[in-house]
Structures are given as C-alpha cells and as structure tokens.
C-alpha positions as CSV (number, residue, x, y, z in Angstrom):
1,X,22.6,23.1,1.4
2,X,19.4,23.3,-0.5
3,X,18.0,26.2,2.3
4,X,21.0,28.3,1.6
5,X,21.0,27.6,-2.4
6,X,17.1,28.7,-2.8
7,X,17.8,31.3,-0.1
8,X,20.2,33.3,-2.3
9,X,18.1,32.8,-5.0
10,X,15.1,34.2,-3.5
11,X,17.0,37.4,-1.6
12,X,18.9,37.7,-5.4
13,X,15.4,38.0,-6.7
14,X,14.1,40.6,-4.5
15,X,17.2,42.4,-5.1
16,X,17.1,42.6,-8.7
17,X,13.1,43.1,-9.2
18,X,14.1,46.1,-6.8
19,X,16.6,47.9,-8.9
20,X,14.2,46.7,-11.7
21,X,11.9,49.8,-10.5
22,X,15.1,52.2,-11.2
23,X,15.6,51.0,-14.2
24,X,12.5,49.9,-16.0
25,X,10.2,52.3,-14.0
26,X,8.2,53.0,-17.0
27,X,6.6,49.3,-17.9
28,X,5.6,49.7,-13.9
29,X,3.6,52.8,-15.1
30,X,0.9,50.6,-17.0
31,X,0.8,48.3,-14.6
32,X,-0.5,50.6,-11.6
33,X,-3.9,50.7,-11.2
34,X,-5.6,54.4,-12.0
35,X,-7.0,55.1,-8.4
36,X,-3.6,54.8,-6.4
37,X,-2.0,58.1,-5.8
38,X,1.7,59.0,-6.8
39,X,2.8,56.3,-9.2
40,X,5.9,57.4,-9.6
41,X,6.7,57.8,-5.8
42,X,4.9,54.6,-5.2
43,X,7.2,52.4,-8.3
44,X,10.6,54.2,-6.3
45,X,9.3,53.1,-3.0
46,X,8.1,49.5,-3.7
47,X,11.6,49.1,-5.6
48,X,13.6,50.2,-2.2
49,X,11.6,48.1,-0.3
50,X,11.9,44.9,-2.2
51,X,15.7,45.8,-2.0
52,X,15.8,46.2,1.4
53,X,14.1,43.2,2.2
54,X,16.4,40.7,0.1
55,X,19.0,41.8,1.7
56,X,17.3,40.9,5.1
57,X,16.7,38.0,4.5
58,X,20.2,36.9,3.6
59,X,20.6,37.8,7.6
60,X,19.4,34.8,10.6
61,X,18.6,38.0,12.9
62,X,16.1,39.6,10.3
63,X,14.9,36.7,8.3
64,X,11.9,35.8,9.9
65,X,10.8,39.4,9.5
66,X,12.0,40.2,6.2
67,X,9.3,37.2,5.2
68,X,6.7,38.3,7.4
69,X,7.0,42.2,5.1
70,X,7.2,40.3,1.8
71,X,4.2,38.2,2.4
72,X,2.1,41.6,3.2
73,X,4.2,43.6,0.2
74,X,3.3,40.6,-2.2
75,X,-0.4,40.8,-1.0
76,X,-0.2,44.2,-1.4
77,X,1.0,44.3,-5.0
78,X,-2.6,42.1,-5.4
79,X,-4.8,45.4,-7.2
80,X,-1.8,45.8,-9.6
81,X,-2.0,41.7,-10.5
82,X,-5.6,42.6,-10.6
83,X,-5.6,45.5,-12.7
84,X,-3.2,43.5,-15.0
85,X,-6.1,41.1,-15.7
86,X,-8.7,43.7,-16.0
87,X,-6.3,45.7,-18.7
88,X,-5.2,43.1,-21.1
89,X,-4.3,42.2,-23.6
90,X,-2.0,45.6,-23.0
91,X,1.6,46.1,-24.4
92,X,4.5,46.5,-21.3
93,X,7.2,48.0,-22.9
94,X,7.6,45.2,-26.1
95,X,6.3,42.7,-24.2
96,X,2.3,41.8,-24.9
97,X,0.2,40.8,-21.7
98,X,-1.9,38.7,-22.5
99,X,-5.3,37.3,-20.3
100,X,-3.9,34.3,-20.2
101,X,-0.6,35.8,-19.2
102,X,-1.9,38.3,-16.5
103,X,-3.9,35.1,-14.8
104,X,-0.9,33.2,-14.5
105,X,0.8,35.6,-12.6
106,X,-1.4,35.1,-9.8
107,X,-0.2,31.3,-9.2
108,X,3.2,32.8,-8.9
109,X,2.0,35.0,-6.1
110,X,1.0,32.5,-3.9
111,X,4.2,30.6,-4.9
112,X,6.6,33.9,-3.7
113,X,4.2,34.2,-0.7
114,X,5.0,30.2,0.3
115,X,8.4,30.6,-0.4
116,X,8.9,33.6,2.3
117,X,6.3,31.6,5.0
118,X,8.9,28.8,5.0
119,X,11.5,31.3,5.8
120,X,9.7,33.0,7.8
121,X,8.7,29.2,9.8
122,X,12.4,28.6,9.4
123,X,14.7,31.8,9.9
124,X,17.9,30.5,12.1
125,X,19.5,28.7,9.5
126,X,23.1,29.7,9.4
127,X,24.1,31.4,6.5
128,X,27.7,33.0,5.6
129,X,26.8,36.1,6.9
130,X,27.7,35.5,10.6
131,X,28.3,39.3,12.3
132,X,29.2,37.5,15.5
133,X,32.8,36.5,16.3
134,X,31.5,34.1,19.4
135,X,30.2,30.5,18.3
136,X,26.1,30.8,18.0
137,X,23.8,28.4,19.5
138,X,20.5,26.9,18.1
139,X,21.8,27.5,14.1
C-alpha cells in the first residue's frame, strides 16, 4: 500500500511541476542559467517532459524507464540548481531565494533522484492501471 500511496504522490508531482512550466514560465526565466540557448523553448520542453514522465510511471510496463529519464532530467536540471546558488539572494516572482535556500535545494535533488532509483529497482508493482484483461504474472 505504501508503494502505490508514494507512487501517486511522486507521478502527481511530476505532473503538476510540469504544467507548472505553462503556467508559471516566467519565475523559470531567472532561474536558467545565461549560457543555455532557447529558454523559453527549453522551460516548454522540460515542463512536457516532466509531464510525460509522471504519467509513465503510474504504468508497470514503463516504470522502470520513466525513473531511469527522471534520474538523468533531475541531473540535468543540476547548472540551473547551480546557477540558483551562484545568483542569490535573487527575487522569483515574490518569492526571495535566499543562499541558504538555493543550497537546500540540492538535498532535495538527491532525495527525487532516490525516490525514482527505488522505482526504477522496483517497477512491477501492480498498480490500478492494468491495460491487460488476462491475469498478469510476477506483479
């Protein structure tokens, strides 16, 4: 019960941050560091992805890679993390970013990054998503 519980919670998440770059895209403008090309394109694309891959992972069939793409997304989002550090203190949107606030975000990273290796160690878990009409073996 717990597996399913933190799954939905975790494929929710990556949902919502998603349609957060749709609807918040400007605080991602201050966050993306100045020698990446096509912010805006970038800010769309990340948001699809991280949609895309919560709803993957609410699947057995796709799981495993679904956590396997947001480990490498969440490393990839490191120079932003980075360049948070480097800029603050710095205002995102009304929200102050603090040093001390920028550096705790990196914890966090590793703690997403953990969260997908254990479904990604642990992907057949049955979940109420079953597209099969025949009894499954091994879930």
């Amino acid at each position: 019960m717990p597996y399913k519980i933190f799954l939905i919670i975790y494929a929710v998440f990556y949902i919502l941050a998603g349609c957060n770059h749709f609807l918040s895209t400007e605080g991602y403008y201050a966050i993306m560091p100045n020698w990446l090309p096509a912010h805006q394109f970038l800010i769309y694309l990340s948001g699809v992805i991280e949609i895309i891959l919560g709803v993957l992972l609410l699947f057995p069939k796709t799981r495993k890679q679904s956590a396997l793409c947001i480990i490498l997304m969440l490393l990839a989002f490191m120079p932003a993390h980075i360049y948070m550090i480097q800029m603050a203190p710095f205002m995102l949107g009304k929200i102050l970013v603090t040093p001390l606030i920028a550096w705790a975000r990196l914890p966090f990273q590793l703690l997403f990054m953990g969260w997908a290796w254990y479904y990604f160690k642990n992907p057949k878990q049955k979940f109420y998503f079953n597209v099969s009409k025949q009894p499954t073996k091994g879930y």
